[in-house]
C-alpha positions as CSV (number, residue, x, y, z in Angstrom):
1,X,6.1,13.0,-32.5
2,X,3.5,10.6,-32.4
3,X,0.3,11.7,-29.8
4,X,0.5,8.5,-28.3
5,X,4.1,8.8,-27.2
6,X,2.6,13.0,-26.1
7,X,0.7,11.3,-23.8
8,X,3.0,9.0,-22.4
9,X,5.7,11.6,-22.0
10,X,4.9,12.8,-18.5
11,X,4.8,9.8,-17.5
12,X,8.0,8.8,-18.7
13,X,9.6,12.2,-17.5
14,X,8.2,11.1,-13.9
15,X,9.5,7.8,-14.0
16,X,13.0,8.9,-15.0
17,X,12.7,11.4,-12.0
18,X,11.9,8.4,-9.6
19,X,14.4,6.4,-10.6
20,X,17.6,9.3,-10.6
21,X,16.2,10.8,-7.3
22,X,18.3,8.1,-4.9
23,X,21.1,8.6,-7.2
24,X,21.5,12.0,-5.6
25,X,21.1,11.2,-2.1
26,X,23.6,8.7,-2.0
27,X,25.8,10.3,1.2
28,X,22.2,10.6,3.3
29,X,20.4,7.6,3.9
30,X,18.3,9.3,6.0
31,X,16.5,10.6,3.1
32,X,17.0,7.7,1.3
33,X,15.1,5.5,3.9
34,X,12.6,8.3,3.7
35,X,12.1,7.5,0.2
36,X,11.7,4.1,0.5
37,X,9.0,4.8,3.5
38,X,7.3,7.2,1.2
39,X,6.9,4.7,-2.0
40,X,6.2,1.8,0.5
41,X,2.6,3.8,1.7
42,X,2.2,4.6,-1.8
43,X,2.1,0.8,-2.7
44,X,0.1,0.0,0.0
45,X,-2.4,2.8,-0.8
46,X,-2.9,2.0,-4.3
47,X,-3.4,-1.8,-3.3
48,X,-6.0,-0.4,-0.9
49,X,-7.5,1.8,-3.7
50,X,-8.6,-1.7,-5.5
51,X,-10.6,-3.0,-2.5
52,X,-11.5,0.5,-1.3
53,X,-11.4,3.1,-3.6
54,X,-13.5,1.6,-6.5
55,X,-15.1,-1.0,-4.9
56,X,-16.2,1.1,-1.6
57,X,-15.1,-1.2,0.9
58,X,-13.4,0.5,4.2
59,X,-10.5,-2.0,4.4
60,X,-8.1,-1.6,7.5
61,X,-6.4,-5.2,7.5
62,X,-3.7,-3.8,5.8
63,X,-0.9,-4.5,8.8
64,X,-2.6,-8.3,9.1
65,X,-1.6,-8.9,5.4
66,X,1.7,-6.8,5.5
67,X,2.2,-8.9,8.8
68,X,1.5,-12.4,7.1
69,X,3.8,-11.6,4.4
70,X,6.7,-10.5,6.4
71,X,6.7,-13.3,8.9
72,X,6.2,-15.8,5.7
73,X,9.1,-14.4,3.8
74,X,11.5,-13.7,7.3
75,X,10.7,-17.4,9.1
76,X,11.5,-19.2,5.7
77,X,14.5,-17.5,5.5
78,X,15.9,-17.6,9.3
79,X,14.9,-21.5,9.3
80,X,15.2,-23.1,6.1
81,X,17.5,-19.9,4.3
82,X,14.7,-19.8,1.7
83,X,15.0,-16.7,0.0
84,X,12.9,-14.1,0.0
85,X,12.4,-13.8,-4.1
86,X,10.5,-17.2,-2.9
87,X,9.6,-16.1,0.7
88,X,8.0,-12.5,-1.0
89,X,6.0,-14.7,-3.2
90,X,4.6,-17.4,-0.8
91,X,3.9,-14.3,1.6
92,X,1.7,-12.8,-0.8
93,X,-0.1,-16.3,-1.6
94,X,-0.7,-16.7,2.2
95,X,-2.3,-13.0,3.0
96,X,-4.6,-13.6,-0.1
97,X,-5.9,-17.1,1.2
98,X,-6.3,-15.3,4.0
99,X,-7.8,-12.8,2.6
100,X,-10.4,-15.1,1.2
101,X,-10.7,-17.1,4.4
102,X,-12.0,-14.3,6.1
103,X,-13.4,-12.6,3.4
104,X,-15.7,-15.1,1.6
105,X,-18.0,-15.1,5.0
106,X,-18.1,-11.5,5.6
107,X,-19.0,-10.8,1.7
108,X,-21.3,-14.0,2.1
109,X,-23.2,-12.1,4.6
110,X,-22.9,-8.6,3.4
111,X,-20.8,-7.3,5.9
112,X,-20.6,-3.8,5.0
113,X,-19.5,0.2,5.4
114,X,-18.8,0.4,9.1
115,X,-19.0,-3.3,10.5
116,X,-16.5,-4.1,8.2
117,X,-14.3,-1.6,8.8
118,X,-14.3,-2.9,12.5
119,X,-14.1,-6.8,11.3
120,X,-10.8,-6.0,9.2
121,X,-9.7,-3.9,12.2
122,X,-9.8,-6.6,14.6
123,X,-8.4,-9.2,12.1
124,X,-5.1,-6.7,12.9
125,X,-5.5,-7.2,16.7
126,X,-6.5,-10.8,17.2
127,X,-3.0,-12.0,14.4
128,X,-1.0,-9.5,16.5
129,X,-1.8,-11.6,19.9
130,X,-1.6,-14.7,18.0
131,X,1.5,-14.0,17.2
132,X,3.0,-12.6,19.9
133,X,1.8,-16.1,21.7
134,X,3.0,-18.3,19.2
135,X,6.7,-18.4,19.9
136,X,7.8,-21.2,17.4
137,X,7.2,-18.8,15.1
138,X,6.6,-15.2,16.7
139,X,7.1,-14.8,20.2
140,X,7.7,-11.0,22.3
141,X,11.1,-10.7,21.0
142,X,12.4,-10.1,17.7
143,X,13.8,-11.9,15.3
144,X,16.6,-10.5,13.8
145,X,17.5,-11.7,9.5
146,X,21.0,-12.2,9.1
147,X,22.9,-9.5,8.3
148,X,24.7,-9.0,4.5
149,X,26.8,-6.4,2.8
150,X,25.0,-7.2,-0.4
151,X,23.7,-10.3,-1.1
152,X,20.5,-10.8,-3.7
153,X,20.2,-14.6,-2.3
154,X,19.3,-13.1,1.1
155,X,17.6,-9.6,-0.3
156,X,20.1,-7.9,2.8
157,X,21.9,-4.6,1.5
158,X,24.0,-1.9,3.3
159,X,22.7,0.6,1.8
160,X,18.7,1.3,1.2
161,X,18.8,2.2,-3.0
162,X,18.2,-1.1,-3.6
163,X,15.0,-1.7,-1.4
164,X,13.9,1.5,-2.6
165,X,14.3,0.4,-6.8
166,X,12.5,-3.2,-5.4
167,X,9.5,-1.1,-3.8
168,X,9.2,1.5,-7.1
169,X,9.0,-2.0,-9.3
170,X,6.0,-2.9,-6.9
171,X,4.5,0.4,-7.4
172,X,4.3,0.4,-10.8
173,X,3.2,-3.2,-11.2
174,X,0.3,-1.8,-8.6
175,X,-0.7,1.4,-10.2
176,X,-0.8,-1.0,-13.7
177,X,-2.8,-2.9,-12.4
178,X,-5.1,-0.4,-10.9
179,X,-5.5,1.3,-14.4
180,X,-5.9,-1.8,-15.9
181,X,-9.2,-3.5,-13.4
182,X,-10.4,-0.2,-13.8
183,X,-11.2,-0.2,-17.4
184,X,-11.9,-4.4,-17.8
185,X,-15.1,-5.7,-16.3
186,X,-13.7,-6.0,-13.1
187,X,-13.4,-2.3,-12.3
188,X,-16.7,-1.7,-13.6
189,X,-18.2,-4.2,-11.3
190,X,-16.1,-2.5,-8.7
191,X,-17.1,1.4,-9.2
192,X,-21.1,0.2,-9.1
193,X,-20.9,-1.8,-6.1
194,X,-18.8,1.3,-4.7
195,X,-21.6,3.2,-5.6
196,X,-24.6,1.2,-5.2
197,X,-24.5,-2.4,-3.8
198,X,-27.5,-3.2,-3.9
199,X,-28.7,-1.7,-7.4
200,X,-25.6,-3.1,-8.8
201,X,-27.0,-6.7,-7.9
202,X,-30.0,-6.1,-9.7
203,X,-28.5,-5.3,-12.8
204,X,-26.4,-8.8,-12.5
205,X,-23.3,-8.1,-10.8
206,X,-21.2,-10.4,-9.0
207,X,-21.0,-8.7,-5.7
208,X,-19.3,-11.5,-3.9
209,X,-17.0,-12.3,-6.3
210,X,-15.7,-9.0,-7.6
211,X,-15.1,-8.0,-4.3
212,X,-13.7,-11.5,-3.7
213,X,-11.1,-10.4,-6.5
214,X,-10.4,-7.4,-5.2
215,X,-9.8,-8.2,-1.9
216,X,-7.1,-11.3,-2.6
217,X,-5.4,-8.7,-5.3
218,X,-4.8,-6.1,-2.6
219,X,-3.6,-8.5,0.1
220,X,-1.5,-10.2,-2.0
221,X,0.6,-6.8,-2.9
222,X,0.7,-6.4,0.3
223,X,1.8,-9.5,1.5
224,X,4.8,-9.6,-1.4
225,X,5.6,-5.8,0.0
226,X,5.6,-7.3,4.1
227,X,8.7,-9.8,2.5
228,X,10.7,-6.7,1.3
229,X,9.4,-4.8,4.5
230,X,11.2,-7.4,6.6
231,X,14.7,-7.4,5.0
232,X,14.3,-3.4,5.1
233,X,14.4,-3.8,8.4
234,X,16.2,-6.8,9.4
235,X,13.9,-8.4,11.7
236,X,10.3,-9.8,12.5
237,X,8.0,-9.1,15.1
238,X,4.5,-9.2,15.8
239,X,3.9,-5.4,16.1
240,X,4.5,-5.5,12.3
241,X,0.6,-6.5,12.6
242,X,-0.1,-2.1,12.7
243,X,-3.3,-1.0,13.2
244,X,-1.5,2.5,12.9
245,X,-0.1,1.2,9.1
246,X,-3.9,-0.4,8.4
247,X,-5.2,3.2,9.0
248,X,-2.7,5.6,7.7
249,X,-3.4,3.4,4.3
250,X,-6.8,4.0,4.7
251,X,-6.4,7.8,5.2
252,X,-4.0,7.6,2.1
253,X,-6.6,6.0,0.0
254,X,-9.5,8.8,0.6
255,X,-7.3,12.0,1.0
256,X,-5.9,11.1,-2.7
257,X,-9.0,10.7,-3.8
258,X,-11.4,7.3,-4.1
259,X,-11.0,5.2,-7.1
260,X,-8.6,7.6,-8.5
261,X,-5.7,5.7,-9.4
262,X,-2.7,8.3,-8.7
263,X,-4.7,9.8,-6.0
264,X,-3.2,7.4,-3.5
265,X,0.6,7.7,-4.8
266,X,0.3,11.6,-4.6
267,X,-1.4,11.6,-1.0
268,X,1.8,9.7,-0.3
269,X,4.2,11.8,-1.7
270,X,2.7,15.0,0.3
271,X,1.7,13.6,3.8
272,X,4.0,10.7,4.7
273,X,6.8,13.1,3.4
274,X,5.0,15.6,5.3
275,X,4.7,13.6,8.4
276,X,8.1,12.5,8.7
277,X,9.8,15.8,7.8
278,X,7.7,16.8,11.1
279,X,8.6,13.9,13.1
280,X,12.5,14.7,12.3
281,X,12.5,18.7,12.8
282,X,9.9,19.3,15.3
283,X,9.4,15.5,17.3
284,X,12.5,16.4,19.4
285,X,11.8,19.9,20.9
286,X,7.9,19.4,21.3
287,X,7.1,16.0,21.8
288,X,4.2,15.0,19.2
289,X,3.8,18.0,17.6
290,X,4.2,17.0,14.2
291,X,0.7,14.7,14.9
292,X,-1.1,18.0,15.5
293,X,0.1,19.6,11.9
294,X,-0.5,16.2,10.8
295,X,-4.3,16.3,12.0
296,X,-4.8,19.8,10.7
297,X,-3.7,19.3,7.3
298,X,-6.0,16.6,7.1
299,X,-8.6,18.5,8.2
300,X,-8.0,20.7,5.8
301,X,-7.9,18.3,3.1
302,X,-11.6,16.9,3.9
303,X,-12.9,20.4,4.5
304,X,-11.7,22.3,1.4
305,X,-11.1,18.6,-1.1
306,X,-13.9,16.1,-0.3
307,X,-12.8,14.2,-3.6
308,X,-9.5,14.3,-2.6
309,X,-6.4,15.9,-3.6
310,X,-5.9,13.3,-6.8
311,X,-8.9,15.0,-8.3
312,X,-6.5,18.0,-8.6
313,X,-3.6,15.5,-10.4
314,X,-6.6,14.6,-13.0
315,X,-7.5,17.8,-14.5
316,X,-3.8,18.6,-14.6
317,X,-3.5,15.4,-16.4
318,X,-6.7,15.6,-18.5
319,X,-5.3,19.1,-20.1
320,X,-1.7,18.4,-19.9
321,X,-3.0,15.4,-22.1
322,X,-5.2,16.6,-24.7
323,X,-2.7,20.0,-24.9
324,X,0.3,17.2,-26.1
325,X,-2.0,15.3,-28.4
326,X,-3.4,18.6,-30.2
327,X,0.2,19.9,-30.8
């Protein structure tokens, strides 16, 4: 066996795992939808690990472009019955010229650390209202996608296996490209300006630009993931703009570790999980309970694994690694 292919091998043994685990869940889709949940954070995290993780930007607009590209992908289809294979597409093209809308003047003026935090915060709020005002296309009420057995034109399934195949393409494409900016140019630029902005400059980096990059790459995965978060669902409405989602990404992106890039898929696997196993077993007798474990395992996480529990998943990897390649 080749050590190339040793290397790859846990990979591909994970893979197969992810894509045979629905298979035999088929009679519950409770846990199927909580599968789909799961790899949909994981996606959204590992987007967020582009813009946040290497190049140290506190991002939490991840609702406004999650938003953008569910109402892009649900009003084409409700009015013109565009599909969403087109409507996913132009979603993601609208967050990330959004993205670089709002961007370009906050980078322009180096908007950092905290007061950026707050500026992509608010971007959440103020799309929300506008939204929820603008009732040609939003309005307070939802608006419901037509329902379909199974129909690929329309992206509307009975059963969740197929969203959940749809998001694990996404996720891959995203943790690709992840491992791929970080080791071109782009992710070097990144990692200094994450670690010194102003040092990195000197030296002759882009800082506007690469962040620029960044930003539009991560808003447009999350805009093409807001068109298959709409047909999940099978309706639009402007509470899809989440602070909640914007944050829990955030939180996903630093518990699994900054800049690492399976650090954000593994934070999802443990604590969405987590949270919704909670939700489902506790939420009922003791209303909110499950936020309190929620909050101490996070604690816990920041106390005892500053670097984030993806730090733990690398040096597994490292010597699972070299041990294939030396045998």
């Amino acid at each position: 066996m080749k050590p190339g292919f040793k290397k790859l091998l846990p990979l591909l043994v994970l893979l197969v795992v992810a894509l045979a685990l629905p298979l035999a869940m088929l009679s519950n889709q409770y846990n199927l939808i909580l599968l789909t949940t799961v790899i949909l954070y994981a996606t959204l995290a590992s987007a967020w690990n582009i813009i946040g993780g290497m190049g140290g930007q506190f991002d939490l607009a991840a609702g406004a472009y999650l938003g953008l590209g569910a109402f892009t992908s649900g009003t084409l289809l409700i009015r013109w019955n565009i599909t969403p294979w087109i409507g996913m597409i132009a979603g993601g093209l609208i967050a990330a010229a959004f993205a670089l809308l709002v961007g370009y003047p906050l980078f322009r003026f180096k908007v950092r650390e905290v007061w950026y935090a707050l500026s992509s915060a608010a971007l959440v709020l103020v799309l929300r209202v506008a939204f929820m005002m603008w009732e040609e296309v939003g309005g307070p009420t939802e608006r419901y996608i037509p329902f379909h057995d199974w129909s690929l034109y329309h992206l509307r399934f009975r059963s969740y296996i197929p969203y959940y195949y749809l998001i694990l393409i996404i996720l891959v494409i995203t943790l690709w490209l992840n491992h791929r900016i970080r080791n071109r140019k782009l992710g070097y630029y990144l990692l200094a300006l994450g670690d010194n902005e102003e040092a990195a400059e000197i030296l002759g980096v882009d800082a506007r630009g690469s962040k620029l990059k960044a930003l539009m790459i991560y808003a447009f995965i999350a805009g093409v993931l807001g068109g298959v978060y709409a047909c999940l669902y099978g309706f639009i409405h402007p509470n899809f703009f989440s602070a909640t989602i914007s944050l829990e990404v955030a939180i996903l992106g630093i518990v699994g570790g900054v800049g690492i890039t399976y650090g954000p898929l593994l934070a999802a696997l443990i604590l969405v999980s987590g949270r919704e196993l909670l939700r489902a077993n506790v939420g009922g007798q003791l209303e909110s309970l499950y936020l309190v474990i929620y909050a101490i395992v996070l604690i816990v996480i920041a106390l005892f694994r500053p670097q984030g529990i993806g730090s733990l998943l690398q040096k597994a990897w490292e010597k699972l690694t070299t041990k294939a390649a030396e045998e």
